[in-house]
N, C-alpha and C positions, 0 to 999 in steps of 0.2 A: 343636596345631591344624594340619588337613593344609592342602597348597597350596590345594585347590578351597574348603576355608571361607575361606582368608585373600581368597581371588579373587571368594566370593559377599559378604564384606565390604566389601571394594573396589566390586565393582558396587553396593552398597546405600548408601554415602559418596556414589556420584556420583551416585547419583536423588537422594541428601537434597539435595545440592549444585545440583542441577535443580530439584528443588520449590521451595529458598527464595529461586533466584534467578529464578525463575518467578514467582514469587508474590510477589516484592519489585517484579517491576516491571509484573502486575496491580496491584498495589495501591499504587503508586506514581503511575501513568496515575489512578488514580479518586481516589489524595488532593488530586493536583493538580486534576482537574476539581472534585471537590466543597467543596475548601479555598478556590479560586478563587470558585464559585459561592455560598459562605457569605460572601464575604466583598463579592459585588457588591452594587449599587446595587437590584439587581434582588428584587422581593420573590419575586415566583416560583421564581427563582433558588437565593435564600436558604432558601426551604421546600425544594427538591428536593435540594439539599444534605444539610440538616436531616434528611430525612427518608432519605436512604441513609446517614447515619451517625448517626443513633440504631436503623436497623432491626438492622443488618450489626452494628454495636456490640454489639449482646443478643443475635445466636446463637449458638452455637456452631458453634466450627470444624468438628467432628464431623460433629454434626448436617446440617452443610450438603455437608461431602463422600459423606456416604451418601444424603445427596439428589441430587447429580449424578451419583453411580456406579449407582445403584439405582432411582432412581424417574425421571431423565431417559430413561432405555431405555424404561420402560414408555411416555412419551409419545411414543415417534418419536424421540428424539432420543442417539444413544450417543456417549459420550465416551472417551476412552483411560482406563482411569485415574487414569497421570501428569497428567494435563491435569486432568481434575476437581481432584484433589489443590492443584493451581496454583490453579485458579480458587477454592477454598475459601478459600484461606488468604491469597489474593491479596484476595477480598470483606472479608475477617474483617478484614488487617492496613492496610486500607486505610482504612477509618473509623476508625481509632486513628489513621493518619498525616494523614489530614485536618484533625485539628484542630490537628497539627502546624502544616501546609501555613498555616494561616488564622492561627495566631501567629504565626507567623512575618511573613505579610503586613502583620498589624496594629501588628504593630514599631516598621516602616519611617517615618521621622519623616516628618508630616505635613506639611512643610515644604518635603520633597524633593519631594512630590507640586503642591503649591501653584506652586512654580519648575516643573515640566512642566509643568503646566496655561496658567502665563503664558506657554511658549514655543508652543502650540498643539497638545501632543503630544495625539493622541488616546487612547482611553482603551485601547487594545492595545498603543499605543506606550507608556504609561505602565506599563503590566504589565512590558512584553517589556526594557525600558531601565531602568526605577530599582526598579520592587517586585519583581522578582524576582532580580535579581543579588546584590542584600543582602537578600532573605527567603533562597536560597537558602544563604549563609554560616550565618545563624542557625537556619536547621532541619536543618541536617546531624547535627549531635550526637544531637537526639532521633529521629530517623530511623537514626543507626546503631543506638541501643538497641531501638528496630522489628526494625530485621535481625535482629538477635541472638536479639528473641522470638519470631520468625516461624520462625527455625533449630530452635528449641526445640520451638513447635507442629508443626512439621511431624514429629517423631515419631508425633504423635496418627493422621496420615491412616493408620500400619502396621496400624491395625484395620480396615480397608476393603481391605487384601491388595496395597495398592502397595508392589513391593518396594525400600523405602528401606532405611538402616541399621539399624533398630529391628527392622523386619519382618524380614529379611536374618541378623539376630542372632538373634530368636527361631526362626528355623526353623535354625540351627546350634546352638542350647541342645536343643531337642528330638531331633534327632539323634543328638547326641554327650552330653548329660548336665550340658558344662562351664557351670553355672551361673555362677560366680564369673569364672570365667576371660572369657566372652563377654562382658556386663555388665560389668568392668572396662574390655576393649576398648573398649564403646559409649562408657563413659564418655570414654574418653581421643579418640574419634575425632570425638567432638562438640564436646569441646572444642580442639580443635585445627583442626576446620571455625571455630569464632568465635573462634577465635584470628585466623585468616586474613582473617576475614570485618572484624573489627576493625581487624586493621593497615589493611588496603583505604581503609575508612571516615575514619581517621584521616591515611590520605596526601590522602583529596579535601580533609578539612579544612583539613591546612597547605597545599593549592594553592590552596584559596578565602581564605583568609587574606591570603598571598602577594597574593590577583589584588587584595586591596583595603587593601594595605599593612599589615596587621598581623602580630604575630610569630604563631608557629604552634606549637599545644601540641604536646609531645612524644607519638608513639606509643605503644601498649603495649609493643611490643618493643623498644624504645630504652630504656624506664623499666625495664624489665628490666636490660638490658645495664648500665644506671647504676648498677640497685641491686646489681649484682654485684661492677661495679668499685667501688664504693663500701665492698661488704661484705670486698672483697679488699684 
């Protein structure tokens, strides 16, 4: 493999690496809005919730990225690629962490909420002070395994011609022939992006842990390092 495929690889890692941390934090901003808004007092609220994560739920990520690259142009409206890309996956992983967002909320014992209430906290102070500092501890976990499948979908958008590492890859198999060899690469480069993306996830964890005195699970690469020395 010559330097310029190793370098269109390399640029194709860091679009992945842009899509999913684009699209983790689209769809982060709408789990919490709609997690929030399922889980208010508000029936209205709770339908409009409802109703972007049952839509967004049953599309396809596909489908909806060649609706922002393809058919927003035709209305007036043009997007970069990379951005459609973002916004697809950011819509799609975002009704899946929503109902994260709303377990987690519902958690939160109703008891802590009962003591805010008796001290006068209004109903934002109640969010911003007690249901969200321990929703937040409790939805980290399944929020990292979001990341991880969001890393994964975003392969899908390389048929829409955004050049990520998939797309990046196939246009270096078709040049050069190396079937086995580039698709090995993919393999090892994606996994090594969620390797990354993991450790990350599991350092907020033992900090959120820490911030509310519990001990903190070990990382991936620490359970590595253990079972090495363990093995040795």
């Amino acid at each position: 493999m010559t330097s310029g495929q190793i370098g269109l690889l390399l640029d194709g890692a860091l679009n992945t690496i842009y899509l999913t941390l684009g699209g983790a934090a689209v769809g982060l901003l709408l789990a919490l809005a709609a997690g929030l808004a399922r889980s208010s007092d508000s029936r209205l609220l709770r339908v409009l919730g409802g109703c972007y994560v049952e839509v967004f739920r049953g599309l396809p990520t596909l489908v909806l990225a060649f609706w922002f690259v393809f058919v927003l142009p035709a209305i007036g409206w043009q997007l970069e690629p990379l951005w459609a890309g973002m916004l697809a996956l950011g819509l799609n992983i975002g009704a899946y962490a929503a109902e994260v967002v709303r377990g987690a909320i519902k958690a939160v014992p109703p008891a802590q909420l009962e003591a805010a209430t008796a001290l006068n906290f209004t109903r934002a102070q109640r969010i911003r002070r007690v249901v969200l500092p321990q929703a937040y501890v409790a939805m980290l976990p399944p929020l990292g395994n979001n990341l991880i499948e969001l890393l994964k979908m975003s392969a899908v958008v390389s048929i829409v011609s955004i050049p990520d590492l998939t797309f990046n890859g196939q246009l270096i198999r078709m040049s050069s022939g190396e079937t086995t060899l580039v698709f090995t690469g993919l393999l090892f480069g994606y996994g090594l992006i969620a390797l990354v993306l993991t450790s990350l996830m599991h350092a907020l964890e033992r900090h959120a842990a820490r911030s509310l005195g519990r001990t903190p699970a070990p990382g991936p690469l620490r359970r590595i390092l253990r079972r090495a020395e363990a093995a040795a």
